[in-house]
VEXBADREN-250663 format. One record per residue (C-alpha): y, z, x. Coordinates in steps of 0.02 Angstrom, whole numbers, always signed. Example, Ala and Ser with C-alpha at 12.3 -4.5 7.8 and 13.67 -1.06 7.14 Angstrom:
+--------+--------+--------+
:     py :     pz :     px :
+--------+--------+--------+
:   -225 :   +390 :   +615 :
:    -53 :   +357 :   +684 :
+--------+--------+--------+
***
This chain:
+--------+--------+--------+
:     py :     pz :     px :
+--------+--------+--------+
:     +0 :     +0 :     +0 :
:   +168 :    -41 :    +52 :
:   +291 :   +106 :   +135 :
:   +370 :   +232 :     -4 :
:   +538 :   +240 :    -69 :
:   +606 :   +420 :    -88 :
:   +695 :   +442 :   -256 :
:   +786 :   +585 :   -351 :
:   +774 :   +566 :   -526 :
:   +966 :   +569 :   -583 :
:   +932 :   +541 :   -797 :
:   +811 :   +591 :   -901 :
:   +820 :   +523 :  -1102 :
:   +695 :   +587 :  -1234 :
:   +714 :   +430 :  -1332 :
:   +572 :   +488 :  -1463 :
:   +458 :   +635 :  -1458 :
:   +324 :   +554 :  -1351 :
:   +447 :   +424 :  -1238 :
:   +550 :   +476 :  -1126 :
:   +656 :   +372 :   -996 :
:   +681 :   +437 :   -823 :
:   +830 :   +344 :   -703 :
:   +801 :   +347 :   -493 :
:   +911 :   +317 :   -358 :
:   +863 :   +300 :   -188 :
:   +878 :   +448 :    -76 :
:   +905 :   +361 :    +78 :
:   +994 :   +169 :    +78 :
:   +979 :    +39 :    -80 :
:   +828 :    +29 :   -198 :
:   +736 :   -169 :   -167 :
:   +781 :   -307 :   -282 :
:   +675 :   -354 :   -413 :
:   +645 :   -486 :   -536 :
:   +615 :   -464 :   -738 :
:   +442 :   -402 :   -757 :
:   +435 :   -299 :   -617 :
:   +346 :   -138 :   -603 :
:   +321 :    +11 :   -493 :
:   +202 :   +130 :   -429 :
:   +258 :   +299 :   -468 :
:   +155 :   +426 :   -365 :
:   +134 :   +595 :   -461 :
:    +67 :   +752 :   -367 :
:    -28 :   +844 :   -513 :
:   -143 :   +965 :   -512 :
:   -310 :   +922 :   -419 :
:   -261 :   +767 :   -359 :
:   -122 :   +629 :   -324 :
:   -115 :   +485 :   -450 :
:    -31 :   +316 :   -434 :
:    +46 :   +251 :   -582 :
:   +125 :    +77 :   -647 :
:   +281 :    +93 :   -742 :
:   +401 :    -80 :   -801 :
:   +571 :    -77 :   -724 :
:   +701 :    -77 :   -870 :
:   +864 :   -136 :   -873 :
:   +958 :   -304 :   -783 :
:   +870 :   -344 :   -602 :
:  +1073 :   -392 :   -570 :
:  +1085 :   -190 :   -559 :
:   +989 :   -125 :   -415 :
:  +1108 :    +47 :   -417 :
:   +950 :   +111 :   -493 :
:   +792 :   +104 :   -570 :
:   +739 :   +153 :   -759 :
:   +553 :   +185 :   -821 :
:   +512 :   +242 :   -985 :
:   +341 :   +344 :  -1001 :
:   +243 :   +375 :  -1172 :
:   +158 :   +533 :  -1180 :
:    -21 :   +506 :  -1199 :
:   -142 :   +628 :  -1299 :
:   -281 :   +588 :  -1194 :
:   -182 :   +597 :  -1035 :
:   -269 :   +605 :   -874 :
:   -109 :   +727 :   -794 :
:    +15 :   +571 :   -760 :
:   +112 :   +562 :   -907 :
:   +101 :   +744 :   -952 :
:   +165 :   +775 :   -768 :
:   +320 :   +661 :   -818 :
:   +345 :   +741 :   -985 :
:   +343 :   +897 :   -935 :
:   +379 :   +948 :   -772 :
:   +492 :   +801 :   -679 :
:   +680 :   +853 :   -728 :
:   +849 :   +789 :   -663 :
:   +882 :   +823 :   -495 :
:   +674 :   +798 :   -418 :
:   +621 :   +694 :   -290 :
:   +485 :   +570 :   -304 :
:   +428 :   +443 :   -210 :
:   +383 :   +264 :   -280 :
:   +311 :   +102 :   -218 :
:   +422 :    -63 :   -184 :
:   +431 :   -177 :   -351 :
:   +283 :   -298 :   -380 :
:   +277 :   -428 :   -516 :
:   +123 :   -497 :   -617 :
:   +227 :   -521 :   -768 :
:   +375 :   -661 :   -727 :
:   +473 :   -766 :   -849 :
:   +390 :   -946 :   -852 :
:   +544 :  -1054 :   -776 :
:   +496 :  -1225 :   -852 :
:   +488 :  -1142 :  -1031 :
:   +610 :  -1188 :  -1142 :
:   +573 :  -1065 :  -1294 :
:   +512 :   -897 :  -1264 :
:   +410 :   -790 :  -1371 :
:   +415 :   -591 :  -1327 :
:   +267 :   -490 :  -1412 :
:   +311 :   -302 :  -1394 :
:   +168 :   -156 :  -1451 :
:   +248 :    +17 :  -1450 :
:   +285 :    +64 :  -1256 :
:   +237 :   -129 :  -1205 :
:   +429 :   -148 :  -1248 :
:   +457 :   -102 :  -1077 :
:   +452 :   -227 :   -990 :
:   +536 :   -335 :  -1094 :
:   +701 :   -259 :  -1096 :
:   +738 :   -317 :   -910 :
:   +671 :   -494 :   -969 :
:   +812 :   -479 :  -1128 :
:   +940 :   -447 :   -971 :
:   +895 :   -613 :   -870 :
:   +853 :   -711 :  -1054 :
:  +1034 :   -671 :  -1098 :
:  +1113 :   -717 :   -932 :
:  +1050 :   -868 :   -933 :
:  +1095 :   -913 :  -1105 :
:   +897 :   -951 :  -1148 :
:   +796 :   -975 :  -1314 :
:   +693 :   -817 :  -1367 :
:   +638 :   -720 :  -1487 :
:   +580 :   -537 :  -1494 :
:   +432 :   -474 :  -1610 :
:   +405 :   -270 :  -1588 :
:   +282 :   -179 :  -1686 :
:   +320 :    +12 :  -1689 :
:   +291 :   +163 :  -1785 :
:   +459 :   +234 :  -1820 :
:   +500 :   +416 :  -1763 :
:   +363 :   +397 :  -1628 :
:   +367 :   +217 :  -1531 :
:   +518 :   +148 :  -1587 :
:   +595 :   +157 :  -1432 :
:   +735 :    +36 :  -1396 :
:   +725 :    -29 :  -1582 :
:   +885 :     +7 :  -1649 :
:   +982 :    -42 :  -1500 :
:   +898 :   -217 :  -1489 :
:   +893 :   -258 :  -1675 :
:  +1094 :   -211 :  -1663 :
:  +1097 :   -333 :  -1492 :
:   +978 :   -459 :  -1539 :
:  +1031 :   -506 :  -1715 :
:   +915 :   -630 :  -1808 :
:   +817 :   -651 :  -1631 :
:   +739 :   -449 :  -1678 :
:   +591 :   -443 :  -1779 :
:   +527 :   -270 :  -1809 :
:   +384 :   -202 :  -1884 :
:   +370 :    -41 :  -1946 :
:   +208 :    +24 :  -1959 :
:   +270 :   +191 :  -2055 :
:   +312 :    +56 :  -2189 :
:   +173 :    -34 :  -2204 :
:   +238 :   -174 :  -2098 :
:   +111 :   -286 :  -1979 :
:   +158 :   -413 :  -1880 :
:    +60 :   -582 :  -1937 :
:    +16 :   -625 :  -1761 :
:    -27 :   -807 :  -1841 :
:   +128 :   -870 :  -1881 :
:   +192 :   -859 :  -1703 :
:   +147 :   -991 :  -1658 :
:   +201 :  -1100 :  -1807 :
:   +345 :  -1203 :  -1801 :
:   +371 :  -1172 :  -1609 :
:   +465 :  -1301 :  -1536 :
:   +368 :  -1415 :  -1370 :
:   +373 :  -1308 :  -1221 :
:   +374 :  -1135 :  -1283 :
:   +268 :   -991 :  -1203 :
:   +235 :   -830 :  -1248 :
:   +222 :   -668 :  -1184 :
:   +136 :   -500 :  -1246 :
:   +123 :   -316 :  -1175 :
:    +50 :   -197 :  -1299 :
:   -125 :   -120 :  -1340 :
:   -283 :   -210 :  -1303 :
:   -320 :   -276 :  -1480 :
:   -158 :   -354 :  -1488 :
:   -181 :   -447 :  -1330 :
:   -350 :   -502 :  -1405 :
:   -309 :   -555 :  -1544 :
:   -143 :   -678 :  -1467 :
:   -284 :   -721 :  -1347 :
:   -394 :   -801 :  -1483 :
:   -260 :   -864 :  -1602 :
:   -177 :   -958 :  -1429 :
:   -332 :  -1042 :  -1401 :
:   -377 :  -1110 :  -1594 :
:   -197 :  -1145 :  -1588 :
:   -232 :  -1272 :  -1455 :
:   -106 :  -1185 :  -1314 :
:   -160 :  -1197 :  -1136 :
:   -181 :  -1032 :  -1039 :
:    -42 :  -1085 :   -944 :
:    +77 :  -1046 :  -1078 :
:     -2 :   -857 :  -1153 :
:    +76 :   -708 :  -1036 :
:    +29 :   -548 :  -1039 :
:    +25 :   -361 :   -965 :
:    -76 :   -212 :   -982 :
:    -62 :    -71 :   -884 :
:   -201 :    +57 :   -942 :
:   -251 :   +209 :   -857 :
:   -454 :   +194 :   -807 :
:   -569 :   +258 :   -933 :
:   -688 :   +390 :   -885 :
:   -864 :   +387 :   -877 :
:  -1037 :   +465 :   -803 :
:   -997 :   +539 :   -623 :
:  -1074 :   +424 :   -480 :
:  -1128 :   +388 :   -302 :
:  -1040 :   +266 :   -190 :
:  -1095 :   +226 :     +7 :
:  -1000 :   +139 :    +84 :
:  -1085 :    +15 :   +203 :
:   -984 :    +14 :   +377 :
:   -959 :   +193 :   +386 :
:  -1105 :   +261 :   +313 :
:   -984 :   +372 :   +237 :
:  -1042 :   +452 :    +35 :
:   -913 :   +478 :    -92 :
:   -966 :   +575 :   -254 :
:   -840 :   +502 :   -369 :
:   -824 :   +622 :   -543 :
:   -813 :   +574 :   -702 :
:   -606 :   +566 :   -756 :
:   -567 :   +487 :   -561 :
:   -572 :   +312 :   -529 :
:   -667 :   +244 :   -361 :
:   -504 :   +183 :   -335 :
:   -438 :   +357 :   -329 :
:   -596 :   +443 :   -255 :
:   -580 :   +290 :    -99 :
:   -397 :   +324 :    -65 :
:   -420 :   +530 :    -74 :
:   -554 :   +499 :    +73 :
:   -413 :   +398 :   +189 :
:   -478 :   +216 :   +118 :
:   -353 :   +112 :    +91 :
:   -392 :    -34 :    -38 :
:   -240 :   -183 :    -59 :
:   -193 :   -135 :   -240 :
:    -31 :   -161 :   -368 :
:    -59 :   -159 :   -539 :
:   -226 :    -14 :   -538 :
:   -273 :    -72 :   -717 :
:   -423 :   -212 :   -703 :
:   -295 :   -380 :   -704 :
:   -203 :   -428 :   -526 :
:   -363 :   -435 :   -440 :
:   -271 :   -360 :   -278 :
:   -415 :   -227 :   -262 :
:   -565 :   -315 :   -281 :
:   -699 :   -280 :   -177 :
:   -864 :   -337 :   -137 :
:  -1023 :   -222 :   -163 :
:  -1187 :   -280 :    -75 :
:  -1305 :   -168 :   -181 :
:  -1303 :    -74 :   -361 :
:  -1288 :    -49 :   -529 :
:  -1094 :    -96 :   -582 :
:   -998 :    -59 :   -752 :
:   -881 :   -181 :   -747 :
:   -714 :   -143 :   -845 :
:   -592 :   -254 :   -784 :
:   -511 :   -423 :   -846 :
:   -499 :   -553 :   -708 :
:   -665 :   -559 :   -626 :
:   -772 :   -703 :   -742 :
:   -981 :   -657 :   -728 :
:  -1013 :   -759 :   -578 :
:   -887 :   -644 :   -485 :
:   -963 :   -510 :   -561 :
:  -1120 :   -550 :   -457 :
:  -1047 :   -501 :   -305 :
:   -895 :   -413 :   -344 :
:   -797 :   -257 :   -409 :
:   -613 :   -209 :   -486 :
:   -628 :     -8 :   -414 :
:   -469 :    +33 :   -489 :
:   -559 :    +26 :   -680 :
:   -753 :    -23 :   -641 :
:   -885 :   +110 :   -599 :
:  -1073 :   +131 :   -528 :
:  -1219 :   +168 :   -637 :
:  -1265 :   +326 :   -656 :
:  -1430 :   +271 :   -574 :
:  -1426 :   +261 :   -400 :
:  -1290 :   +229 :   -265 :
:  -1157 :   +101 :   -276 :
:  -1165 :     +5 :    -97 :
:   -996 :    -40 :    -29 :
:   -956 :   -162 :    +90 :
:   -815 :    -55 :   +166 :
+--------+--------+--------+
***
């Protein structure tokens, strides 16, 4: 992983009960430029162990005075959001990773589509910053549940105008994922960060629509699921790692002093994939296709078997 930035947290906003927004500025210097779509790596000392966490960069990339994440609180949080929640306050340090990007604006689109599920907002309000510089065709669909994820939605329906389209879940409202894509005009793309299902589902509906993959975007940055505990060897050191249930290998690697290449830690930029030369493998991630599978593992989200030892070739 690239060199940390030191940071003291100078703003913190509880914009609903479970979102709260948290502004840095660089301790030392001026924080790195970044581009709409951008995220960081957050590292948050909790109790037990050090995790690594993705957050969007908010706000216009123009404005590099400082940075802005917003965090949802998550009921089955594995210590990184609660950490956030409840015991980073104005005034901490932290230190965070340089800005990566898996999530850009398309440049040769010429309509954009934004598809925004609770939190997944995010990273679309530093895209509404460059959109609106450069005078381009969107539109923004957010599906919320008012008085819990809504974060952001009154300020962008008052910004956007006619280009907001909200959907209140409180209210019975549901986004009809189908008719986005009717009507578009030639060259549009679009671009979703939200919950699993909802990526499915755009997934699906892009392909019967006849769209190319080329023009379907999305994010998802999801903390690793637990599962069974497990055995990993790894195959040039002969070193063992016991790896427990609610850590990823990705976590158990880096806590014994092994560095893997990694950026997004949630199964899709492929930076951390690995290749295993022996057992069982529980794969959980979503760029490797089967044939990859074969000979290769994701170990920020995929896991061994519970039988046997998962052979490394590290």
């Amino acid at each position: 992983m690239s060199a940390m930035i030191e940071v003291q947290v100078t703003d913190v906003r509880q914009l609903t009960p479970v979102v709260r927004e948290f502004s840095f500025r660089a301790i030392d210097g001026t924080l790195p430029g970044f581009s709409c779509g951008s995220h960081v790596q957050v590292i948050l000392p909790t109790e037990g162990r050090t995790l690594r966490n993705a957050y969007s960069l908010l706000g216009d990339p123009r404005d590099t005075g400082a940075y802005r994440i917003a965090v949802r609180l998550q009921e089955a949080s594995r210590g990184g959001s609660r950490y956030l929640h409840e015991q980073v306050r104005v005034g901490d340090r932290l230190q965070i990773g340089a800005p990566s990007n898996l999530f850009a604006l398309h440049s040769q689109a010429r309509h954009h589509i934004l598809v925004a599920g609770g939190i997944g907002i995010t990273p679309f309000m530093a895209y509404l910053a460059e959109l609106g510089a450069q005078g381009a065709s969107f539109e923004l669909h957010y599906a919320y549940r008012s008085g819990l994820t809504d974060a952001y939605a009154g300020e962008l329906r008052e910004r956007l105008g006619e280009r907001f389209h909200g959907y209140d879940a409180a209210a019975g409202q549901r986004l009809d994922c189908t008719s986005l894509f009717a009507g578009k005009p030639l060259g549009s793309h679009l671009y979703v960060c939200g919950p699993q299902r909802l990526l499915d589902e755009l997934k699906t509906l892009a392909g019967a629509h006849g769209w190319s993959d080329g023009r379907l975007h999305w994010e998802a940055f999801a903390a690793p699921e637990p599962g069974q505990p497990f055995t990993v060897e790894l195959a040039r050191s002969g070193q063992r790692l016991q790896v427990p249930g609610d850590h990823s290998l990705l976590e158990a690697l880096e806590a014994a002093g092994v560095e893997v290449p990694n950026l997004c830690r949630g199964g899709v930029c492929g930076q951390c994939t690995t290749r295993y030369l022996s057992g069982e493998v529980e794969h959980r991630d979503h760029y490797l296709d089967e044939q990859q599978r074969g000979e290769a593992l994701m170990p920020c989200v995929s896991r061994g078997g519970c039988r046997g030892t998962l052979l490394l070739d590290l």
